[in-house]
C-alpha positions as CSV (number, residue, x, y, z in Angstrom):
1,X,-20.6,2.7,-22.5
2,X,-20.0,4.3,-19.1
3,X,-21.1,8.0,-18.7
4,X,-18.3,10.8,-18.8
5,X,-19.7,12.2,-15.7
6,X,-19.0,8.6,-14.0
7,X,-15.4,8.6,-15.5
8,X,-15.0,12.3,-14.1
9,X,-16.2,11.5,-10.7
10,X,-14.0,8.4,-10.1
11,X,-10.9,10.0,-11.4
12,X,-11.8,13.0,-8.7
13,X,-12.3,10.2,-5.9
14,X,-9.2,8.1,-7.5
15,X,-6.9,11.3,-8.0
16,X,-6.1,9.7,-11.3
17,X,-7.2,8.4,-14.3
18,X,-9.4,5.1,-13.8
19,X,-8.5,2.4,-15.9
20,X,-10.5,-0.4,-17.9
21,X,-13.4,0.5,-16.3
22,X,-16.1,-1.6,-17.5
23,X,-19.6,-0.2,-15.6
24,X,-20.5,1.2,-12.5
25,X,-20.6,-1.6,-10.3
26,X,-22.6,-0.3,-7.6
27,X,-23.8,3.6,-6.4
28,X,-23.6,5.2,-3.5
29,X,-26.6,6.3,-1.9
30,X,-25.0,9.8,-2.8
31,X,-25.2,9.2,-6.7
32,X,-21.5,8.7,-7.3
33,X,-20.0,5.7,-8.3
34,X,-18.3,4.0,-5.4
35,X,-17.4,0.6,-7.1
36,X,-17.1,0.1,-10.5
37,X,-16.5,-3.1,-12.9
38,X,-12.6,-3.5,-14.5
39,X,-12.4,-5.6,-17.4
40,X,-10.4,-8.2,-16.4
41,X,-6.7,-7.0,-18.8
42,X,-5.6,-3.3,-18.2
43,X,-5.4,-1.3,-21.2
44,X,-1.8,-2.1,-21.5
45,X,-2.4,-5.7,-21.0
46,X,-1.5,-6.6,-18.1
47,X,-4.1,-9.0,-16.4
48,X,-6.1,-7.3,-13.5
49,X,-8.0,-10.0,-10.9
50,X,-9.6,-6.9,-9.7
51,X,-13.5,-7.1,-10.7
52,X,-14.7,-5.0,-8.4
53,X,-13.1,-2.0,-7.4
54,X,-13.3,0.3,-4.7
55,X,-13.6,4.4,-5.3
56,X,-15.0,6.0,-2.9
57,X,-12.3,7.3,-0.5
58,X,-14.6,7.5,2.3
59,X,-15.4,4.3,2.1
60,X,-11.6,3.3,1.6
61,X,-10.7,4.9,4.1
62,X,-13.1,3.6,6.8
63,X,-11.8,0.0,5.9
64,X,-8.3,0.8,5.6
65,X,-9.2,1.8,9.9
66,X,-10.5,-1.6,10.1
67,X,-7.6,-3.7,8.3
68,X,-5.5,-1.8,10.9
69,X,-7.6,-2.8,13.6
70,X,-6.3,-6.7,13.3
71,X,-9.8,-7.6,11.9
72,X,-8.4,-9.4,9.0
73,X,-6.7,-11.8,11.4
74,X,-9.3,-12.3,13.1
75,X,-11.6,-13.2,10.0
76,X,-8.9,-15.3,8.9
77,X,-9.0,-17.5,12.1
78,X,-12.9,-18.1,12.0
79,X,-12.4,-19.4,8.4
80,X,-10.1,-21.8,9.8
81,X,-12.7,-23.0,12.7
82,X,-16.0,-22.3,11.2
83,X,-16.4,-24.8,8.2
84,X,-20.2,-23.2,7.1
85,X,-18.2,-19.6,6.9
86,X,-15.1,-21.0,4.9
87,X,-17.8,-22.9,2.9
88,X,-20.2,-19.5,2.0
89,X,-16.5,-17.5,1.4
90,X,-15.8,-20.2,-1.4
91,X,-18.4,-20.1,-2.9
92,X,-18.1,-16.0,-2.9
93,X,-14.8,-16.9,-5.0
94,X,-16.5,-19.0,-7.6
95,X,-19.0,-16.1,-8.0
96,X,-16.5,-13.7,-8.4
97,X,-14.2,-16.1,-10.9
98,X,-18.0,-16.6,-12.7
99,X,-18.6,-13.2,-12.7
100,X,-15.1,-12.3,-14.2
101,X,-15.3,-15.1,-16.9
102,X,-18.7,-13.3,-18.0
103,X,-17.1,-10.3,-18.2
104,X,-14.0,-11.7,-20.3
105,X,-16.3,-13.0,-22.9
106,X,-18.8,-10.0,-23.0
107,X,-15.5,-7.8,-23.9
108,X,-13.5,-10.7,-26.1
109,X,-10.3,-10.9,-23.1
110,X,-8.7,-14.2,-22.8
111,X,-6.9,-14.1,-19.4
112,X,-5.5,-17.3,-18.1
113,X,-2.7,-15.8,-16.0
114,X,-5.3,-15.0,-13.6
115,X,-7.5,-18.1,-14.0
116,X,-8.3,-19.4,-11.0
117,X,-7.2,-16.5,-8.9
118,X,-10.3,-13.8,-7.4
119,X,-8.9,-11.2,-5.0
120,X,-8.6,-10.4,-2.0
121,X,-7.1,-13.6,-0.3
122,X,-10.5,-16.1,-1.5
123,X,-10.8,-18.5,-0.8
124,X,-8.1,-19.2,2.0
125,X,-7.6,-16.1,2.9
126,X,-8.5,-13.0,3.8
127,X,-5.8,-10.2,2.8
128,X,-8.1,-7.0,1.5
129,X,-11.1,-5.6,3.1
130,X,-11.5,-3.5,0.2
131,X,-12.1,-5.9,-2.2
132,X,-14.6,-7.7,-0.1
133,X,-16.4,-5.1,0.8
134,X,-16.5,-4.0,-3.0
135,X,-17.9,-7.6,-3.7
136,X,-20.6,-7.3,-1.3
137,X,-21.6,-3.8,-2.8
138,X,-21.2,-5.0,-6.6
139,X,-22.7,-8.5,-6.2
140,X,-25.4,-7.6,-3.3
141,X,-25.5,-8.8,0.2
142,X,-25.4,-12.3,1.1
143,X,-22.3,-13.5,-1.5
144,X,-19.8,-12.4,0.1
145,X,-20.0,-13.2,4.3
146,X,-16.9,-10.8,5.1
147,X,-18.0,-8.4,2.4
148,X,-21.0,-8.6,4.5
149,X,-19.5,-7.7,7.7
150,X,-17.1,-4.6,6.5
151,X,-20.0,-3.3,5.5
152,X,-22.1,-3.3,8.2
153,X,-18.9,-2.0,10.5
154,X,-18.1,0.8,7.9
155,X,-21.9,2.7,9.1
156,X,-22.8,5.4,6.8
157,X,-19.7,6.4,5.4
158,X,-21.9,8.8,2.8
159,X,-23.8,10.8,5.5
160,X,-22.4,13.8,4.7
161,X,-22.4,14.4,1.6
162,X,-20.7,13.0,-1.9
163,X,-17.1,12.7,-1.4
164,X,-15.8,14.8,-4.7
């Protein structure tokens, strides 16, 4: 069971009502949630590939800079020369399809319109920071290589204080 005061401080960050929230994936230095875990079918059953999802609107923010900066592309092109990068982003994919399939089990969801399918762009492509980045948080350093490297360009985006 997830904590009211969790639910509370990701609808302030969402400015709406979280959905099918599972956990807290991963904390902010701050306290606050800034990822948390979606069951795998929305409340109104619709299927949602989105494990791990971003709150924090710092955070969001801060990427949504970089995916404007062309830095998708360019992450998209080494996976395309680098064969040890494309290689450690696929397995990134499996972990988050393994990490999903858990979860559909743990809370009795059968979901095969999304089999196969993570986010984000894996394993080809790269399409949202936010997702990789939420990856990296949720799953720890070292799954995800791009998850990897938004974070270490997004700096201390908590600094200043919680963000709601």
């Amino acid at each position: 069971m997830i904590d009211p005061q969790d639910i509370a401080a990701v609808e302030a960050q969402l400015g709406r009502e979280p959905r099918a929230i599972h956990e807290v994936g991963h904390r902010c230095p701050c306290g606050n949630p800034d990822v948390v875990t979606t069951e795998p079918r929305l409340p109104n059953g619709t299927p949602f590939p989105t494990t791990y999802y971003l709150t924090c609107p710092r955070a969001a923010s801060r990427i949504g800079t970089l995916e404007g900066s062309g830095l998708m592309k360019e992450m998209q092109d080494r996976l395309g020369e680098d064969p040890e990068l494309a290689a450690a982003y696929r397995a990134a994919h499996e972990r988050y399809l393994a990490a999903r399939a858990a979860l559909a089990e743990e809370v009795g969801q059968d979901v095969p319109e999304i089999e196969g399918i993570s986010a984000g762009g894996m394993p080809d492509r790269v399409k949202c920071l936010h997702v990789l980045a939420g990856q990296a948080l949720a799953q720890g350093r070292g799954v995800n290589p791009l998850g990897d490297e938004v974070l270490d360009l997004l700096g201390s985006w908590w600094e200043s204080g919680p963000c709601v």
